[in-house]
C-alpha positions as CSV (number, residue, x, y, z in Angstrom):
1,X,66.9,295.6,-57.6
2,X,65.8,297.6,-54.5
3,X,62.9,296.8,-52.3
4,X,60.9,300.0,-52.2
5,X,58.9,298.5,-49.2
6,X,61.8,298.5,-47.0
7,X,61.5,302.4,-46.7
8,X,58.1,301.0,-44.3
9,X,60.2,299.4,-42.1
10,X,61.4,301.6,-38.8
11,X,65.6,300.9,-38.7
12,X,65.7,299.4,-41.9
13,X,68.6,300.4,-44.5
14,X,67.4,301.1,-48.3
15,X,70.2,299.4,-49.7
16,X,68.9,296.4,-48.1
17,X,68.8,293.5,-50.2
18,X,66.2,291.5,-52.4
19,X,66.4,287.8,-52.3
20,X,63.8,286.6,-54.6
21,X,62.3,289.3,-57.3
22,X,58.5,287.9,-58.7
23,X,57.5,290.0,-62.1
24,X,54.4,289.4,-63.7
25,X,54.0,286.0,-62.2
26,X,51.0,283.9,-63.7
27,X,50.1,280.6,-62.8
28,X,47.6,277.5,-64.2
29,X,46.8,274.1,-63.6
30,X,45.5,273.1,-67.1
31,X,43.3,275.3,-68.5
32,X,42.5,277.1,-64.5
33,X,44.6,280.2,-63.7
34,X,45.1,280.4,-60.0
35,X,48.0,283.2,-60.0
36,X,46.9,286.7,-62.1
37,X,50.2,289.1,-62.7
38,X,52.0,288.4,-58.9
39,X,54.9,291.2,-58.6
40,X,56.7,291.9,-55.5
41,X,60.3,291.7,-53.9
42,X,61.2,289.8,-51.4
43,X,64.1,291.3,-48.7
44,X,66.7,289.2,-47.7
45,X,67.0,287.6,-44.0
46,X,63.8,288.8,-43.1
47,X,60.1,286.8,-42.7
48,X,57.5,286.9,-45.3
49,X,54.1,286.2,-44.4
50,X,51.7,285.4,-47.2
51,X,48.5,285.6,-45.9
52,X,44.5,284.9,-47.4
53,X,41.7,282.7,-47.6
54,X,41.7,279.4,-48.5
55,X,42.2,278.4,-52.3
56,X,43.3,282.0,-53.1
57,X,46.9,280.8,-54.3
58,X,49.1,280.9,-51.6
59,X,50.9,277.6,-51.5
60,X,50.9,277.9,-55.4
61,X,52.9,280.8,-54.6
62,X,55.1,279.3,-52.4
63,X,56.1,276.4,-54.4
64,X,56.9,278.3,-57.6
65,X,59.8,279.8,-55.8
66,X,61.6,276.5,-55.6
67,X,60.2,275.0,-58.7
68,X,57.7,272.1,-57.2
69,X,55.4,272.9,-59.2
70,X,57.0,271.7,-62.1
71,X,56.3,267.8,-60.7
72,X,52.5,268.6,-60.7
73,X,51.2,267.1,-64.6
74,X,49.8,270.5,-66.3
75,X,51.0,273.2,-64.3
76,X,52.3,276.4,-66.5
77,X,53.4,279.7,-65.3
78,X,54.6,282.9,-66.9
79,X,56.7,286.0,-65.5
80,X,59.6,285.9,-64.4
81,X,61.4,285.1,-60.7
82,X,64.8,286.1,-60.0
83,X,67.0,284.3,-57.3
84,X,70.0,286.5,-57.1
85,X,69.9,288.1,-60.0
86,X,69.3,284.5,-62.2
87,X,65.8,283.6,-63.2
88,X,64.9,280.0,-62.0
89,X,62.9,279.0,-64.4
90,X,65.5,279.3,-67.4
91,X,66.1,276.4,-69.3
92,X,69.8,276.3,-68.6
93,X,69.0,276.0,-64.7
94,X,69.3,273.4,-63.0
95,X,65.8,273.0,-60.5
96,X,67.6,270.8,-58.3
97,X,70.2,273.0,-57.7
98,X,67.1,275.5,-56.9
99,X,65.5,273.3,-54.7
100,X,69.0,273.1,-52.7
101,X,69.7,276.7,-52.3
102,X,65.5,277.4,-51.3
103,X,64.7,274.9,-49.0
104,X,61.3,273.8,-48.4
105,X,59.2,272.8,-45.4
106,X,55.3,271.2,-45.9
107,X,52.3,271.5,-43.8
108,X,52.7,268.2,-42.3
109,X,55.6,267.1,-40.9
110,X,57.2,264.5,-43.4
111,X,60.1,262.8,-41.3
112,X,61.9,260.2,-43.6
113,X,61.0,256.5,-42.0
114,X,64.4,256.4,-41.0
115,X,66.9,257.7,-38.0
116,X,66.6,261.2,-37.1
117,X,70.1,260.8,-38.1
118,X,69.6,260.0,-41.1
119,X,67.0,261.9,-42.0
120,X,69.1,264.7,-41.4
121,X,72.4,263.6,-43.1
122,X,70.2,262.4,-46.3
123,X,70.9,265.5,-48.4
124,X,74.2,266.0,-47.6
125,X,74.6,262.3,-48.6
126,X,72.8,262.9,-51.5
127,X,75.2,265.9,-52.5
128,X,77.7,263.5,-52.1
129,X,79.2,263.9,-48.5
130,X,80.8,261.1,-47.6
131,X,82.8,261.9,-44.6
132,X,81.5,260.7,-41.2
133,X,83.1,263.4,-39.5
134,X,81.8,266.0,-42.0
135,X,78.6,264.2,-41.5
136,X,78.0,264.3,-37.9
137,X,79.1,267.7,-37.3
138,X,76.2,269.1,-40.6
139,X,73.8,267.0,-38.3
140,X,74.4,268.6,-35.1
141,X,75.1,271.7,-36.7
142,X,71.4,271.4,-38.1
143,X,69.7,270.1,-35.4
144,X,70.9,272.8,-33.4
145,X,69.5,275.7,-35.8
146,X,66.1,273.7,-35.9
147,X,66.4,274.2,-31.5
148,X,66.0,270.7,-31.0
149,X,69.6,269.1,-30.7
150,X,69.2,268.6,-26.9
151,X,66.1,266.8,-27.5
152,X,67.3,264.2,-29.9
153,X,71.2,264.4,-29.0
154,X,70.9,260.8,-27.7
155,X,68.7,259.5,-29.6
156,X,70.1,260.2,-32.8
157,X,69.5,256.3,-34.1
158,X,65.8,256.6,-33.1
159,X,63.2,256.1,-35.9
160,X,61.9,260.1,-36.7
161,X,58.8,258.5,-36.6
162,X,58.5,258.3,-32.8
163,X,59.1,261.9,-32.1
164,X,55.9,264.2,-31.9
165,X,54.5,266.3,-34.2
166,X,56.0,269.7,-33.3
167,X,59.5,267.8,-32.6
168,X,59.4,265.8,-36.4
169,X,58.5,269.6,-37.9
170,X,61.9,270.9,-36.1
171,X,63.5,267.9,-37.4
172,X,62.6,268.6,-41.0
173,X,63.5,272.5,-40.7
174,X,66.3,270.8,-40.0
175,X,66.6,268.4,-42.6
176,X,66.3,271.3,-44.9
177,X,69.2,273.8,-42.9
178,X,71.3,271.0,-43.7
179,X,72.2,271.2,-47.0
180,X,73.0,275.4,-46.3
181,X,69.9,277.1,-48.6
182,X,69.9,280.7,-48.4
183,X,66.2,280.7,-48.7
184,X,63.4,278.8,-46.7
185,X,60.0,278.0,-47.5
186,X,57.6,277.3,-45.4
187,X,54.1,276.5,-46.6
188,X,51.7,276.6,-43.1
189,X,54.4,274.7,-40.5
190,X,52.0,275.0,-37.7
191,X,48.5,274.0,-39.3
192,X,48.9,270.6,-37.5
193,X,50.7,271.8,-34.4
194,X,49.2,272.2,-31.0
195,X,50.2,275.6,-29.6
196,X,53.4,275.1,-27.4
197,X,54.7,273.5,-30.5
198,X,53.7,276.4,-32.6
199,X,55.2,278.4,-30.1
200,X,58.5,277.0,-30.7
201,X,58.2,277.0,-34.0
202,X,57.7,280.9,-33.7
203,X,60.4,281.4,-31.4
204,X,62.6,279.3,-34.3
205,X,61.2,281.6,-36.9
206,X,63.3,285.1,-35.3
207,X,66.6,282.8,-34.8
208,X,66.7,281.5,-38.4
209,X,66.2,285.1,-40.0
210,X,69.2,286.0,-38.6
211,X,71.0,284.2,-41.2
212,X,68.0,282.5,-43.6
213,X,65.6,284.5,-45.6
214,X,62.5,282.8,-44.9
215,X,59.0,283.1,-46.3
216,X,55.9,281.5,-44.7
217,X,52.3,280.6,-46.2
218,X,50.2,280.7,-42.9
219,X,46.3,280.7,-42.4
220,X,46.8,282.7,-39.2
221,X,46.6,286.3,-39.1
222,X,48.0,286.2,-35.7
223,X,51.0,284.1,-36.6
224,X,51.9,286.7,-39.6
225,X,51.4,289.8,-37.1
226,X,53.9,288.1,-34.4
227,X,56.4,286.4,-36.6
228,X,56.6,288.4,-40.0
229,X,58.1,291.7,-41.5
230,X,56.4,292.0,-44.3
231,X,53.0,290.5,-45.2
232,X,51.6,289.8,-49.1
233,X,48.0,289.5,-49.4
234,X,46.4,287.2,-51.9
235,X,43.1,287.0,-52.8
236,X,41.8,284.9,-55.7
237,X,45.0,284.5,-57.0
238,X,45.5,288.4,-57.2
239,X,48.6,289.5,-54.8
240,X,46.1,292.4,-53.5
241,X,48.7,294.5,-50.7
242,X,52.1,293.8,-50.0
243,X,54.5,295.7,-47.5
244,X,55.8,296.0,-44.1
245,X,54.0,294.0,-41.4
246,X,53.1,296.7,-38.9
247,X,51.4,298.8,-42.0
248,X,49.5,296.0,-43.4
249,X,47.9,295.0,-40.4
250,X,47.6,298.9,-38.9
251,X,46.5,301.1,-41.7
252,X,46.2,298.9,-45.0
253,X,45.9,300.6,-48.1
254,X,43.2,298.1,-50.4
255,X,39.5,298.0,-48.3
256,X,40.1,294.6,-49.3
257,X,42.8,293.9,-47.0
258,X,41.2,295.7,-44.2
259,X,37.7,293.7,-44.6
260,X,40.1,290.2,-44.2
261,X,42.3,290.8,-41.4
262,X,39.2,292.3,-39.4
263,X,37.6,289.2,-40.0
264,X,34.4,290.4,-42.0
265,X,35.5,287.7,-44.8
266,X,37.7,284.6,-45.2
């Protein structure tokens, strides 16, 4: 699977690859359909913005790529989405083992009422990682990629509680780096985040793609023209434009598109 979108891109190789592949993707809570027929690919180690008004389906979106959904009492879907080359929604796969490999970050910071120590080691633990030594060095290893080891490094047996908002998101990017996903999900990480936090966050964001492909629900059309590569946009649970960044936010092809991100709905 190539990503035809990737010929947008200036610099980018078409034998990049794909790291998630969404075919025909349809999506209901009971008898409500909130996803209609979502196809695109997404490119690996790069960010995904997905972009459009409120209650159009975004974080439904997001959350079928790592299975949540399936917690949430009468949610269906049909399609297909392939995680390297596997569809994760086959009976024989695991959704844990999903949920490991694409990591997941909320809107609100959810630190675990326990150590930022702790909070960071819990997955391994819960992978079965025993090994203090092992231990400490995932947790620094983490914190570091989340950019906020030198603000915790000694405080590590602190409650994750006390930090602030921007510093107890960091901590749970960096909960989620710890158990090594290939994928991260982030669905709006800066909604509740004053703006040097969401700063950082930002600045984050073009560290992690070096190494993570990341994807990233965001209300802001700002945020998705600084941070992002490539930009879907949904509208009533139709995926109406995808395709590089630059494009989408320059010269859109749907009138659609063009009437949100000049503001004229949304």
């Amino acid at each position: 699977m190539k990503l035809q979108e990737l010929s947008e891109k200036p610099g980018a190789q078409e034998n990049s690859s794909v790291a998630l592949f969404i075919q025909d993707l349809r999506c209901w809570y009971g008898q409500h359909q909130v996803l209609k027929e979502i196809s695109m690919s997404i490119p690996e180690r790069y960010i995904t913005a997905i972009i459009g008004p409120s209650g159009c389906g975004k974080s439904t979106f997001i959350r079928c790529l790592n299975r949540i959904n399936d917690l949430i009492p009468g949610f269906r879907l049909s399609g297909q989405i392939f995680f390297k080359g596997k569809e994760i929604n086959d009976s024989a796969v695991d959704p844990v083992e999903i949920r490991l490999r694409i990591g997941m970050v909320f809107q609100k910071p959810n630190p675990f009422p326990k150590s930022i120590y702790d909070n960071v080691a819990y997955g391994p633990r819960l992978c079965g990682e025993r090994n203090r030594a092992h231990l400490d060095r995932i947790v620094e290893q983490s914190l570091k990629k989340a950019a906020i080891w030198e603000e915790v490094k000694h405080q590590l047996r602190q409650n994750a509680l006390t930090l602030s908002g921007g510093q107890q998101q960091r901590l749970c990017i960096a909960r989620a780096l710890a158990v090594d996903p290939e994928v991260l999900l982030l669905d709006e990480p800066c909604s509740a985040l004053d703006p040097i936090a969401t700063a950082k966050i930002e600045e984050l964001l073009h560290e992690l793609k070096k190494n993570y492909t990341v994807v990233m629900v965001t209300h802001n059309m700002q945020q998705a023209a600084r941070v992002s590569d490539y930009t879907g946009f949904l509208l009533l649970g139709e995926l109406v434009e995808f395709g590089a960044t630059e494009r989408i936010f320059t010269n859109p092809k749907d009138s659609r598109t063009e009437a949100y991100i000049t503001g004229r709905f949304g």
